[in-house]
N, C-alpha and C positions, 0 to 999 in steps of 0.2 A: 204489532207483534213482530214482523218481520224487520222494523226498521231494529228492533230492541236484540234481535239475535244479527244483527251486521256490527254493532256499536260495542255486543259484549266480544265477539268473533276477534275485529281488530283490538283491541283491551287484549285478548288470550296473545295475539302475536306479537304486540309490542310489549310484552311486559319482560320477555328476554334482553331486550334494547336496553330496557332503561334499569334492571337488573347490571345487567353489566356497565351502563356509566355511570352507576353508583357506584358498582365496585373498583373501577378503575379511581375515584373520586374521596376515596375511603382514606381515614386516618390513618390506615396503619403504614403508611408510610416507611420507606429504611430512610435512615441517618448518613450523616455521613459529617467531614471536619476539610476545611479548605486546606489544602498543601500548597497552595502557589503562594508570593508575597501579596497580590492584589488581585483579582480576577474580576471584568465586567459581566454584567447580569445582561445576557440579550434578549434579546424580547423574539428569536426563533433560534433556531439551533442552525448557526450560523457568524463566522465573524465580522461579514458586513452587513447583518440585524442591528437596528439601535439598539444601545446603548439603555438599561433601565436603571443600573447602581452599581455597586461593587460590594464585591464580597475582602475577606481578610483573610489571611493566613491563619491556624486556629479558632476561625468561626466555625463552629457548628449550622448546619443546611438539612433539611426536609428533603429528601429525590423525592421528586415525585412520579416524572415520565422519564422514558427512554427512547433517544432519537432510532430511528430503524437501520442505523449503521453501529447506535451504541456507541457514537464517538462524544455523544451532547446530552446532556443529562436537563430535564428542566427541576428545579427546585427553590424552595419558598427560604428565604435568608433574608432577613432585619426587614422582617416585612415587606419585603419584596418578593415578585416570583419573577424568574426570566430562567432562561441556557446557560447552561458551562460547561467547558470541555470537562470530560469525562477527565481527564488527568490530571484535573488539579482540584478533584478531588478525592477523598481516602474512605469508602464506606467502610460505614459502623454496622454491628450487627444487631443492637439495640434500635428498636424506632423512637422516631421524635416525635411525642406529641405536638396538637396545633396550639398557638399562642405560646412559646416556648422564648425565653429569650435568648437573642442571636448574636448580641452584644459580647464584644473582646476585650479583656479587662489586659489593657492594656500601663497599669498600673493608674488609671483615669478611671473614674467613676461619675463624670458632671459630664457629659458627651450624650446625644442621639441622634439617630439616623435620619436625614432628609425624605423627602421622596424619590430625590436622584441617589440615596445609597448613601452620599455622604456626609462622613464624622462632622458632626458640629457642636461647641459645646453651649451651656445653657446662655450665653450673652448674643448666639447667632452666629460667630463665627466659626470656619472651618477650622480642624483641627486634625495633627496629623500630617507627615511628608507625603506629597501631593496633592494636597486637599485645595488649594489654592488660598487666594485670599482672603474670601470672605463676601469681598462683594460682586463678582461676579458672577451672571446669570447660571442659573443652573439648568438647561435647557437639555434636553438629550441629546447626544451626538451620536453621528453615522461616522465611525473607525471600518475604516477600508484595509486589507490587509498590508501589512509594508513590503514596498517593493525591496529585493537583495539589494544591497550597497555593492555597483560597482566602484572600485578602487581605479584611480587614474593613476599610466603610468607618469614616473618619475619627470618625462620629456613635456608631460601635457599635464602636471598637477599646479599647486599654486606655489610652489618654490620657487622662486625668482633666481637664486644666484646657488650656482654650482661650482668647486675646484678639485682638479683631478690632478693626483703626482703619482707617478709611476718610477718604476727601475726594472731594468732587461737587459737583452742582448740584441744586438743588431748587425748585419751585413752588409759591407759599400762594394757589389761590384763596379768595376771601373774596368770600360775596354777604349781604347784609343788607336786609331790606326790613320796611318799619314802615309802621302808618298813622299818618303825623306829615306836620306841616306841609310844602307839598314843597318849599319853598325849604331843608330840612334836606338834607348829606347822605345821613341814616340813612333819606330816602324811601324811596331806591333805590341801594344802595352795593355795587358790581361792579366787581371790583380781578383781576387776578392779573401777578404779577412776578416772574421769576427770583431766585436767590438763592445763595450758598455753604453746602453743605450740609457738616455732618459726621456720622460715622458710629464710635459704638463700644460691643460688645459683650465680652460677657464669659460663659463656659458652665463648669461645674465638674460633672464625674459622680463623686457618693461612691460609687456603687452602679454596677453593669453596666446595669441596669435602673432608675435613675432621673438626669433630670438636670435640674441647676438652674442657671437662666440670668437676664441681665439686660440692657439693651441702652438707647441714650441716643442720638438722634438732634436737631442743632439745625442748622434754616435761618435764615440773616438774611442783611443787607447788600443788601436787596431794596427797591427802589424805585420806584413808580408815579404814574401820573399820571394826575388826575382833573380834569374842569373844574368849576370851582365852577357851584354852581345858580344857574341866573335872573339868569348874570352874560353878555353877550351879549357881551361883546367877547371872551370865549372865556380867561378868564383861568385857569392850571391852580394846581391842587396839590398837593405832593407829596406819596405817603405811602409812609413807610416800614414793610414789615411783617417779621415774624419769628414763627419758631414751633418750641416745644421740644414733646420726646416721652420720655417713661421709662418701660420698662416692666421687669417681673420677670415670672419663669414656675415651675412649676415644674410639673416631666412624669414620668411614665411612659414607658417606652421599651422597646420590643421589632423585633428584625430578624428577617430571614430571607433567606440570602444575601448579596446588594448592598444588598437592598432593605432601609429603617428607616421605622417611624412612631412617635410621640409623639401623647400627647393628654395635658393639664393645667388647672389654673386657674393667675391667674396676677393681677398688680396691673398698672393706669395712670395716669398722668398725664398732661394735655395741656395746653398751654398754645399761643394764636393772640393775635394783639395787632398793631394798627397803634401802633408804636410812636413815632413822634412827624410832625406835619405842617410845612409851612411854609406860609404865613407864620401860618398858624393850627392849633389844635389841637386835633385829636378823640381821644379817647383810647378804645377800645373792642375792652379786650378781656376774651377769652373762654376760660377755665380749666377744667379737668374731671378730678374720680376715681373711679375705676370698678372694677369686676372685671372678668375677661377668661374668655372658656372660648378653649385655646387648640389647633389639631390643627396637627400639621407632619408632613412626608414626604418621602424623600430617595432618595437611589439612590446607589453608588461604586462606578466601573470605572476600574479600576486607578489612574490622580493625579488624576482628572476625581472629582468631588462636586457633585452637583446636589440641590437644595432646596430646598421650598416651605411657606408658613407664613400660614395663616390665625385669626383672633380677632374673635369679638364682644365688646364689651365692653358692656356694662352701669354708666351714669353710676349711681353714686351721690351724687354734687355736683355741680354744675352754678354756676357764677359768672360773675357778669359787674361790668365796673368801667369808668368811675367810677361808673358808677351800674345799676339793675338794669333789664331788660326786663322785669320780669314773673315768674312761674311758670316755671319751665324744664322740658322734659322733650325727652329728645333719643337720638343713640344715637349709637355709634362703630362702623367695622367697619375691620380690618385686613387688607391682602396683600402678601404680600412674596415673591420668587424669588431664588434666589443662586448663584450657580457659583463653584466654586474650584478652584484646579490646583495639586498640592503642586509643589515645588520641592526640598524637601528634606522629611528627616524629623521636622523642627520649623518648617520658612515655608510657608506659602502661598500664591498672591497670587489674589484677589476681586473677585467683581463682585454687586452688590446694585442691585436697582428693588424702590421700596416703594410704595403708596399707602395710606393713609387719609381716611376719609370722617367727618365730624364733623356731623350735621345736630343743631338745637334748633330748638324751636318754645316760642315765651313767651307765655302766656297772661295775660291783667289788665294793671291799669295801671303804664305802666312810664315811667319819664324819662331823656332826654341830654341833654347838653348841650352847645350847639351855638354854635358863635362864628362863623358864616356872615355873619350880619347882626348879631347883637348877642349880647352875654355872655348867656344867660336858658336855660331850661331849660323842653325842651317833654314834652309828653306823649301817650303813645298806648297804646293799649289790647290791641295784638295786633302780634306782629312774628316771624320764621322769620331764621335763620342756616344757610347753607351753608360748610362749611369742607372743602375737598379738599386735602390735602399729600401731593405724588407730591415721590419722590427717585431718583437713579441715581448711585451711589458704588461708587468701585474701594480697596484698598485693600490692605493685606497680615494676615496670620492666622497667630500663632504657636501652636502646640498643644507640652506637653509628653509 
């Protein structure tokens, strides 16, 4: 008797339990119609649950549960049950009975569902854009969510060859001082004047990790005006200067993220010259080839490329014409900043500010020659050159 009042006792308290996992378990079910192009069925409410089949865009689904954040619905689709995000799909307010068919009359009527989900029609094969071939294992797959696509900048992607042409303005100061007679210009000769600058480069990476560059900068069409020495009625005149730049590089190259640096050696060439005067004529200029050790550093978020480039160079020739000042020994240094904004996946368009610094110092006896007062050729012992060439050019940059 007493075993028979414990056995009915528990029967009274479970019968709430199973009461309600019937009714959680019940047909009446809501409806609902797929709104995504394709959606996986996962086997939890989760995107990296395996994979049970696919659903379609205007297939009708059974909900049957609700994840406890409500972001994952599970529901029964072409005889399948598994998860879907709640947002791809559209509840109905009518229910779907069970055994209902789930099938997409995609103007196909010879087509049935696998047990992985997918369309196949009645010869066995798959059917449908992505369905694959046909013979390939149908196995479940574990989809891991996809990682963001970072974008590599422009200095570190897989474009191999880059050309950059520009147009600007430029400036050649030019300071010369010598101990020479002072009625010479070359006493005390302090110049600078605007100018048309051009701008054009060129970059090639054989390698992921190295790249080899070269770039060609020329200002002229620069004109200034000096008074002649120990002439008192203030009479001027003119000089015009001009100044070319060549250099090659050649680097190492490693990124990390946005961010790229370079370091290399690399070649120069310079060339400064008062290129002809009126009504007289000082010719004096100043030439130079060198090595360079060269470091650049860059950054790229998302069409925007920013970067920066500095060089010492080290003269190994130093020339002067028409005639020499002396011993030369002098030095170069270089900087340059650049921004660029793609446009497309082969233009760019640029902006470039450069400066260089060219100092020499000549030591011994050195001669010019000087048509101030008369044809003749004076001389002096010690004399310092200043050469500053700042630039600011825009321009466009094609990359393949």
């Amino acid at each position: 008797m007493r075993a028979l009042l414990v056995t009915f006792s528990f029967l009274f308290v479970s019968l709430p339990s199973y009461a309600s996992a019937a009714k959680a378990k019940s047909d009446k079910a809501s409806s609902g119609t797929i709104i995504a192009d394709v959606v996986e069925l996962r086997a939890g409410p989760g995107a990296a649950y395996i994979s049970r089949g696919r659903a379609y865009k205007g297939e009708p689904v059974r909900i049957l549960e609700t994840s406890d954040t409500g972001e994952w619905l599970r529901v029964e689709a072409n005889a399948l049950t598994g998860w879907l995000p709640a947002r791809s799909i559209s509840v109905d307010a009518a229910p779907v009975p069970n055994g209902s068919d789930a099938g997409r009359d995609r103007r196909q009527s010879n087509y049935l569902y696998d047990k992985s989900g997918r369309r196949r029609g009645t010869d066995g094969k798959a059917m449908g854009s992505g369905e694959g071939f046909g013979d390939e294992p149908t196995q479940d797959r574990i989809e891991l969510p996809e990682s963001p696509v970072q974008s590599l900048p422009m200095s570190a992607s897989k474009k191999t060859i880059s050309i950059q042409l520009g147009v600007g303005a430029g400036i050649l100061e030019r300071h010369f001082q010598a101990g020479i007679a002072p009625e010479s210009y070359l006493a005390n000769l302090d110049v600078s004047g605007p100018g048309l600058s051009t701008h054009l480069a060129l970059e090639w990476r054989p390698l992921p990790f190295l790249v080899v560059s070269g770039f060609g900068r020329d200002t002229r069409l620069s004109t200034v005006e000096v008074i002649r020495p120990g002439d008192l009625d203030g009479t001027t005149v003119e000089l015009a200067t001009e100044a070319q730049q060549i250099g090659v590089n050649l680097m190492g190259s490693a990124a990390m993220g946005p961010f790229w640096v370079r370091g290399g050696l690399g070649g120069r060439y310079l060339r400064h010259a008062f290129r002809e005067t009126k009504p007289v004529v000082i010719l004096l200029t100043t030439s130079a080839q060198g090595v360079a050790g060269i470091m650049q550093a860059g950054a790229h978020f998302d069409a925007f490329e920013m970067r920066t480039s500095f060089a010492y160079v080290h003269p190994i020739s130093i020339e002067q014409s028409p005639e020499t000042s002396g011993n030369p020994e002098g030095s170069i240094l270089e900087l340059s900043a650049q921004a660029r904004y793609r446009l497309s996946p082969f233009f760019s368009l640029y902006a470039e500010t450069s400066t260089t610094l060219f100092d020499v110092d000549y030591q011994g006896r050195g001669t010019q020659r000087d048509t101030v007062t008369e044809d003749r050729a004076l001389v002096y012992e010690a004399a310092t050159e200043d050469n500053l060439l700042t630039g600011f050019t825009v321009g466009v940059c094609w990359s393949n």
